[in-house]
C-alpha positions in Angstrom: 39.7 -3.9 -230.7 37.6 -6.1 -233.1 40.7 -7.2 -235.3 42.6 -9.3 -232.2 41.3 -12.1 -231.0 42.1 -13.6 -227.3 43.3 -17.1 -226.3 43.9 -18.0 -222.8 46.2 -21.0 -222.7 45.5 -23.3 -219.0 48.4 -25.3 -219.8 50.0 -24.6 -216.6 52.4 -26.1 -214.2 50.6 -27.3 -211.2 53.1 -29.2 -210.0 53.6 -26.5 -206.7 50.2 -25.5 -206.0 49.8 -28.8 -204.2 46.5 -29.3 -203.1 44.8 -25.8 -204.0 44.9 -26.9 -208.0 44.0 -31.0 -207.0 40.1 -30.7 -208.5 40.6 -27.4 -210.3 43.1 -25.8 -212.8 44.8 -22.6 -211.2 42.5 -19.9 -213.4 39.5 -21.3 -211.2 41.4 -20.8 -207.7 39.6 -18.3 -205.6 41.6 -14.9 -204.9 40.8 -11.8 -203.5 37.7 -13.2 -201.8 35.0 -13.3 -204.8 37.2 -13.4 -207.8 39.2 -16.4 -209.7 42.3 -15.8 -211.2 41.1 -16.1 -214.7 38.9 -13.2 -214.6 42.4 -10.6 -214.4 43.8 -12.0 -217.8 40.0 -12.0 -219.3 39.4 -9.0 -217.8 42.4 -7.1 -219.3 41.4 -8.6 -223.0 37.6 -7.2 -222.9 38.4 -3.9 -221.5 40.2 -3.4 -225.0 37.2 -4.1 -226.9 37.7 -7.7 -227.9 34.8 -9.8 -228.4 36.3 -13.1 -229.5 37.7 -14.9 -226.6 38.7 -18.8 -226.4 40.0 -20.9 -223.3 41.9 -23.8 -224.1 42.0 -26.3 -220.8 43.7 -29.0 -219.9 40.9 -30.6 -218.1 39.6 -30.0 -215.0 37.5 -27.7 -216.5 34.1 -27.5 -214.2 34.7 -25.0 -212.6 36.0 -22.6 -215.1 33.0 -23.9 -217.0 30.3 -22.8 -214.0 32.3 -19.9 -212.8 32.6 -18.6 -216.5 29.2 -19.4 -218.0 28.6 -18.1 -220.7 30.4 -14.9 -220.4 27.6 -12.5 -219.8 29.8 -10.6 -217.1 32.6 -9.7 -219.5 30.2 -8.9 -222.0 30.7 -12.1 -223.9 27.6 -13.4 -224.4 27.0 -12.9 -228.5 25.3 -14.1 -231.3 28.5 -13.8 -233.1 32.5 -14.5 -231.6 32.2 -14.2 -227.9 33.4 -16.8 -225.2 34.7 -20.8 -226.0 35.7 -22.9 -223.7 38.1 -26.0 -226.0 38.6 -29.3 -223.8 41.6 -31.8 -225.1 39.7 -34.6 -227.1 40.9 -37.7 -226.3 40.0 -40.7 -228.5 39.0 -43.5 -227.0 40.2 -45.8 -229.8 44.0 -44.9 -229.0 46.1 -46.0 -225.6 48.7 -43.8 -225.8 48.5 -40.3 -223.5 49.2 -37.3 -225.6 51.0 -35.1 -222.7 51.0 -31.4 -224.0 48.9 -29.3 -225.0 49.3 -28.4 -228.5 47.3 -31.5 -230.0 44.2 -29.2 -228.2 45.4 -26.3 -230.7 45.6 -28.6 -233.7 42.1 -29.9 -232.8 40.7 -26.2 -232.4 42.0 -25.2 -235.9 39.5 -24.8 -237.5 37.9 -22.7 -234.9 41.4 -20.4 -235.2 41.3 -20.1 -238.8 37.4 -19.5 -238.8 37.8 -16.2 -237.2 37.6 -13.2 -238.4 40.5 -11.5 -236.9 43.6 -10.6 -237.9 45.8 -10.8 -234.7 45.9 -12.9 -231.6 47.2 -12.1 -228.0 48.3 -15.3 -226.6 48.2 -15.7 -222.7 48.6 -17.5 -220.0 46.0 -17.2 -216.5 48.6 -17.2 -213.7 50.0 -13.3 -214.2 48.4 -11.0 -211.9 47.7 -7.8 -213.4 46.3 -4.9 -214.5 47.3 -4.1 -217.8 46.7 -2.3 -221.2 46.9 -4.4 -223.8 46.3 -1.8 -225.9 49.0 0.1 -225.6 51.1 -3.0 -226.1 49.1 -3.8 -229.0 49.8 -0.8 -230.7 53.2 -1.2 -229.4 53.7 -4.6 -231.2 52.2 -2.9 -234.5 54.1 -0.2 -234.5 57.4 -1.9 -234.1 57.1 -4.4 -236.9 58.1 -7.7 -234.6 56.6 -10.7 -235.9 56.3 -11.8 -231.9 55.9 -9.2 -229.3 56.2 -10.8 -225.2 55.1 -8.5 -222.6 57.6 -8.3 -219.3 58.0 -6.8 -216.4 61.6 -5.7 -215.2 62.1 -7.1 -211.8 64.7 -5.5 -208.9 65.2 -7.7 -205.6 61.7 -9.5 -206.2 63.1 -12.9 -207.5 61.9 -15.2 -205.1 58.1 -13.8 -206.0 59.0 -15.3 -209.6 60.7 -18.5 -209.3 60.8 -20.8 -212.3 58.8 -18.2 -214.4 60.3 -17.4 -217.7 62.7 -14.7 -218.3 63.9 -12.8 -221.4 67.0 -11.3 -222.4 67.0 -8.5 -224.2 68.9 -6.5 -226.4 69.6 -2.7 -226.7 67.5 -2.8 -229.8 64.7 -4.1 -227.7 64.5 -7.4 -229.4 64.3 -11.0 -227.1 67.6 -12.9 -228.2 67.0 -16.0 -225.7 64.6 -17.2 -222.9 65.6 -18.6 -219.8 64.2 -19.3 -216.3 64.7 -17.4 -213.2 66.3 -20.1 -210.8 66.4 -17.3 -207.8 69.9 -16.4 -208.8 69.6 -12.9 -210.4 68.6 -9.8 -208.8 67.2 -8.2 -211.8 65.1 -10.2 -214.2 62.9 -9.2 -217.4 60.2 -12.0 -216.1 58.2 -12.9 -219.0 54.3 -12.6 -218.2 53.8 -14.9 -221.2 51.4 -12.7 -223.0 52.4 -13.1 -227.0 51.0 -10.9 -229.8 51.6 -12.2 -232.8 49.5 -12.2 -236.6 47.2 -15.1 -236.2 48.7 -16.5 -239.6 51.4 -16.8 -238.0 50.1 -18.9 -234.8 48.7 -20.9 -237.3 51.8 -21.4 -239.0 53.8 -22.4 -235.7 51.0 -25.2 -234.7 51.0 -26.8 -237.9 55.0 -26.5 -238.4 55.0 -28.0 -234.5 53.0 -30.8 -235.3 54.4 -31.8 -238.8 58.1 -32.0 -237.9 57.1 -33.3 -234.4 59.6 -31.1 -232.4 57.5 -30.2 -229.4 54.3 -30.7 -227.5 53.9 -27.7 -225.8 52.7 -24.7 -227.9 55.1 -22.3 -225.1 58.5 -24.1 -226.4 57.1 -23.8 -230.1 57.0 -20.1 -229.8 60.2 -19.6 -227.6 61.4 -22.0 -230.6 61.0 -18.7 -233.4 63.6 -16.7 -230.9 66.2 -17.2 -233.8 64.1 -17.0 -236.5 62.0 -14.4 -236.2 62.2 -10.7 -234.8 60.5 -11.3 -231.5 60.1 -7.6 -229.1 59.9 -7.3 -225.9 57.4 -4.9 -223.9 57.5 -3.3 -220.9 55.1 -3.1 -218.0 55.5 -1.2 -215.1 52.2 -1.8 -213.2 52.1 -4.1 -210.4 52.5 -8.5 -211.1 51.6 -11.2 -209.0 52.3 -14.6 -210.1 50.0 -17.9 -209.4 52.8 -20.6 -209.7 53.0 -21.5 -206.0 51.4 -21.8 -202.9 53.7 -19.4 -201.5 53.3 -17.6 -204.7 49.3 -17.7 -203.9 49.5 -16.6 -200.2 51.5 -13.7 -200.9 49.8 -12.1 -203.5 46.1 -12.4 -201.4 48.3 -10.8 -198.6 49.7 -7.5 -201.0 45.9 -7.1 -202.0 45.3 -5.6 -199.1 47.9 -2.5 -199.0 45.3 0.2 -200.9 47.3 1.5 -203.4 47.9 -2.1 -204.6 44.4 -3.1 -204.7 43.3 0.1 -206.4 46.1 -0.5 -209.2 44.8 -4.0 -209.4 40.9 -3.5 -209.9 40.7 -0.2 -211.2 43.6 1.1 -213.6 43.4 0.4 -216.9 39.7 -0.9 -216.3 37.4 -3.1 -214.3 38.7 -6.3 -213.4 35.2 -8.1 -213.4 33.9 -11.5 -212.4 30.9 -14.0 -211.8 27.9 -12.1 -209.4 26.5 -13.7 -207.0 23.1 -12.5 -205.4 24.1 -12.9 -201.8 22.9 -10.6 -198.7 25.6 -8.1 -197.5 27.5 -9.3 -194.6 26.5 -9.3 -191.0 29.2 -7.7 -188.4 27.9 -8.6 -185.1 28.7 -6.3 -181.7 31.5 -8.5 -180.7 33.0 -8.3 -184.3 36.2 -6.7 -184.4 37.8 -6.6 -188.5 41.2 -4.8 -189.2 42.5 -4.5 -192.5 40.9 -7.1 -194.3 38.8 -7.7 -197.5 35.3 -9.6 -196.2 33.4 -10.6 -199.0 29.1 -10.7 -199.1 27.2 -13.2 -197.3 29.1 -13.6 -194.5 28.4 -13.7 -190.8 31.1 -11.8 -188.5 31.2 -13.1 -185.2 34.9 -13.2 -184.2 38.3 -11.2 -184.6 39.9 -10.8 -188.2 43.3 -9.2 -188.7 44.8 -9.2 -192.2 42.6 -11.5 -194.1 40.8 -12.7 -197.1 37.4 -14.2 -196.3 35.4 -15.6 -199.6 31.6 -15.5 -199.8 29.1 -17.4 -196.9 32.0 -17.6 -194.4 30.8 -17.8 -190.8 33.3 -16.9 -187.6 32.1 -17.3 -184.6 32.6 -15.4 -181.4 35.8 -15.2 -179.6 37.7 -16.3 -183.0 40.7 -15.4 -183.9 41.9 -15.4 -187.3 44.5 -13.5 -188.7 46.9 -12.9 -191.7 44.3 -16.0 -193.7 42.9 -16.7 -196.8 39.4 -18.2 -196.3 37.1 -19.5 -198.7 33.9 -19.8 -199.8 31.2 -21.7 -197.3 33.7 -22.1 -194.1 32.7 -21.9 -190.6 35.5 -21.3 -187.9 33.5 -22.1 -184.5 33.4 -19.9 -181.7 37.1 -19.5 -179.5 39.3 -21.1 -182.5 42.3 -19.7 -183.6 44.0 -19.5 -186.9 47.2 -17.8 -188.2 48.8 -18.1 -192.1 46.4 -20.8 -192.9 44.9 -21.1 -196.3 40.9 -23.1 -195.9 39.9 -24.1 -199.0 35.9 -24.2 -199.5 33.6 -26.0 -197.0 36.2 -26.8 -193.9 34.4 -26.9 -190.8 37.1 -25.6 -187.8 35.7 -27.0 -184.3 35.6 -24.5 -181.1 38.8 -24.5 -179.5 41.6 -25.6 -182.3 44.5 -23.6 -183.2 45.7 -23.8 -186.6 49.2 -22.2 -187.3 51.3 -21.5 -190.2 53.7 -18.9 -190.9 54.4 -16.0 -193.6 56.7 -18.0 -195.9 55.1 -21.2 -195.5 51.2 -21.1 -194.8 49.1 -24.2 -193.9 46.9 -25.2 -196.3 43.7 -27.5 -195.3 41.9 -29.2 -198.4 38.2 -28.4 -198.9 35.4 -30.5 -197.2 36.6 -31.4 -194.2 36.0 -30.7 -190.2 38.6 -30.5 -188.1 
């Protein structure tokens, strides 16, 4: 669709990603062996047709920065619209730190009011999934909201989405209040914190924010038009993993690899597409042994792997174990080592012999560049 216009918001909580998000923001975490999380919500938005696409970071931003480029993979490498990357600008002149991230908005506005669309979908990077926005466009269109938030309705699944948003909802389909899933309530409408909205309007909600000083975070400035404005909710049944946690992070590498999950995931409603790397296919040696798992290319297969996700240039040696992991790019697990719900981040060097152990709910995670 050339009349909406996409803005991915990295304004995320970090906070219980821990180490994973210490040097990058959570769209540029690795997932599902050669993908980063960004390229699901980017994905979704150019499989509609969109062609003007904008990511507003927090800093932190070199990875997203190499891993994105300049967008030729989504098709987002034009002459005119096509992929922006907006960094907070920071004047050296003034002392005080300006926490939030709707001063970067109010910086970009020019950029916002520049375009040539009409409409805006509004998202966040940390929702998992495979959507239409399409249908939810026309949806939102249909319905005359001023706001529309996409949801998913949740049934014994709250400890999957714990201090993610969540909207109540009227008969009428209208969102009367937001609150936050706390792990109390069974069934939740968790908000995936996708908006669609006129982009007037956005405009309109920035500058009102910043004039009257009520917030700094461009989320609570929207959930602030609840009661002002006729804000819908929509519906989406597909599968959604959420990004908020290590936990969180673990879990949803691990439910990539039941098929009908993964198939949902990639293929659906489109493509889920990423940066392509030119790497030789891997190498499975006789004394390999690989069971359930998702290996991606360039990798040298040595050892045994049960239940894992093994990134790009991995190498596991002979007599390895490693099972239910997530392993990323550039490791090498030496020859008799064992390894069991552990996340490696990139370039850890495990020595023959050690044994590494986590478990399901809480996985060990080793920070990138070391040997052990």
């Amino acid at each position: 669709m050339h009349d909406i216009m996409g803005i991915i918001n990295l304004g995320e909580d970090e906070t219980a990603m821990r180490d994973i998000a210490k040097s990058r923001a959570i769209a540029a975490i690795p997932i599902a062996g050669r993908y980063r999380v960004i390229d699901f919500i980017l994905s979704n938005m150019v499989n509609i047709g969109m062609h003007n696409v904008s990511i507003f970071t927090q800093g932190k931003s070199r990875s997203i920065v190499e891993h994105l480029g300049h967008g030729k993979e989504w098709d987002l490498d034009r002459k005119k619209d096509g992929l922006f990357i907006f960094n907070p600008y920071i004047n050296p002149l003034d002392s005080s730190f300006h926490k939030g991230d709707i001063k970067n908005f109010k910086d970009q506005l020019d950029y916002i009011k520049c375009s040539k669309q009409k409409y805006v979908i509004l998202s966040r990077s940390y929702m998992i999934c495979n959507v239409n926005l399409l249908d939810a466009f026309r949806y939102h269109k249909d319905s005359g909201a001023d706001i529309t938030i996409l949801y998913k309705k949740i049934k014994d699944e709250k400890d999957k989405f714990i201090n993610c948003d969540t909207l109540n909802i009227n008969e009428n389909g209208r969102v009367i209040s937001i609150g936050k899933n706390i792990g109390k309530e069974n069934n939740l409408n968790i908000s995936m914190e996708m908006y669609m909205l006129k982009k007037d309007l956005l405009i309109e909600i920035i500058e009102n924010s910043i004039s009257k000083g009520e917030t700094v975070y461009l989320k609570e400035a929207m959930h602030q038009q609840i009661r002002k404005l006729n804000v819908n909710g929509y519906a989406f049944d597909g599968y959604l993993g959420c990004i908020n946690s290590i936990e969180n992070y673990y879990r949803v590498n691990m439910e990539l690899l039941d098929v009908e999950v993964s198939k949902e995931l990639f293929y659906k409603n489109g493509y889920i597409y990423t940066n392509v790397k030119d790497e030789p296919p891997t190498k499975y040696t006789e004394t390999a042994s690989v069971v359930n798992s998702m290996v991606s290319s360039g990798c040298i297969i040595e050892g045994n792997i049960e239940r894992c996700i093994i990134s790009r240039r991995v190498k596991i040696g002979k007599n390895a174990v490693v099972m239910d992991c997530v392993i990323m790019q550039k490791c090498i697990i030496e020859d008799g080592a064992v390894l069991q719900h552990v996340i490696l981040d990139k370039n850890i060097e495990i020595s023959s012999g050690v044994a590494l152990r986590g478990s399901s709910k809480k996985p060990l995670v080793m920070m990138k560049n070391q040997k052990i």
